[in-house]
C-alpha positions in Angstrom: 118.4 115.2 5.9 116.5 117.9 7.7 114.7 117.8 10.9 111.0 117.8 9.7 111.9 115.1 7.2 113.4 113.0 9.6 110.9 113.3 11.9 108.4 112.5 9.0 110.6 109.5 8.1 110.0 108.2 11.7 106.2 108.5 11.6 105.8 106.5 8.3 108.0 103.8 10.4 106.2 104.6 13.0 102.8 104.0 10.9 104.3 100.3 9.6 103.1 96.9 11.2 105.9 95.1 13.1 107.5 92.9 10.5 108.2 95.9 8.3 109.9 97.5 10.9 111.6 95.2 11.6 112.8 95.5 7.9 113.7 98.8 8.1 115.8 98.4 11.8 117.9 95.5 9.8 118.7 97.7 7.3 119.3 100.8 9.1 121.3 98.7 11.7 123.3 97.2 8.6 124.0 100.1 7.2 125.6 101.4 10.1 127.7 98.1 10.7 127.9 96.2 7.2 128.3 92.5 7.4 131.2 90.8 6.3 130.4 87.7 4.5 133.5 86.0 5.7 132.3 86.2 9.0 128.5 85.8 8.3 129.6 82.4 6.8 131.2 81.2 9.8 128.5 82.6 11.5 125.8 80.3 9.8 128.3 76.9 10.2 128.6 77.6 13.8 124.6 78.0 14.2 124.2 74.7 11.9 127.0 72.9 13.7 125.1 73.7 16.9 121.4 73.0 15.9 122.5 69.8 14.8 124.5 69.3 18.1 121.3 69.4 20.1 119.0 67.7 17.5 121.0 64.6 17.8 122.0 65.2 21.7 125.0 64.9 21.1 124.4 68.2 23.9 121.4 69.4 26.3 120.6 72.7 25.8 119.6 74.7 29.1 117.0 77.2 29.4 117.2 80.8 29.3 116.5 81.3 33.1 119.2 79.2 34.0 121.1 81.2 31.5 120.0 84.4 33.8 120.5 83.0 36.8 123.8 81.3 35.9 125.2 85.1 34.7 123.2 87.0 37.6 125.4 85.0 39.9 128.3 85.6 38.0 128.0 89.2 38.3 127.1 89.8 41.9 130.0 87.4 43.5 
């Protein structure tokens, strides 16, 4: 692909509301790194297994600036 139509290609992204770019960065990203549908499934049963987890409490979730805080202590010891 040449130059001006790459830089043309990324205008028209450019030009796109939010959710259709985000479209077009899945399937760029994707393309790059194909999915394999093995792992995707296992993927999807871990996320499941945990949503239920928490919906049922059978664990307490934490939030994301303990998360931070928990890995920015981590780091600087």
């Amino acid at each position: 692909m040449s130059e001006i139509t790459t830089k043309r290609l990324i205008q028209e992204i450019d030009s796109l509301p939010a959710d259709e770019r985000a479209l077009v960065a899945d399937y760029v990203l994707k393309s790059l790194n194909p999915v394999d549908s093995g792992i995707e499934k296992k993927w999807i049963e871990v996320a499941e297994r945990r949503l239920k987890e928490l919906k049922t409490n059978k664990v307490k979730g934490i939030s994301g600036d303990e998360v931070f805080d928990r890995i920015q202590k981590r780091f600087s010891e």
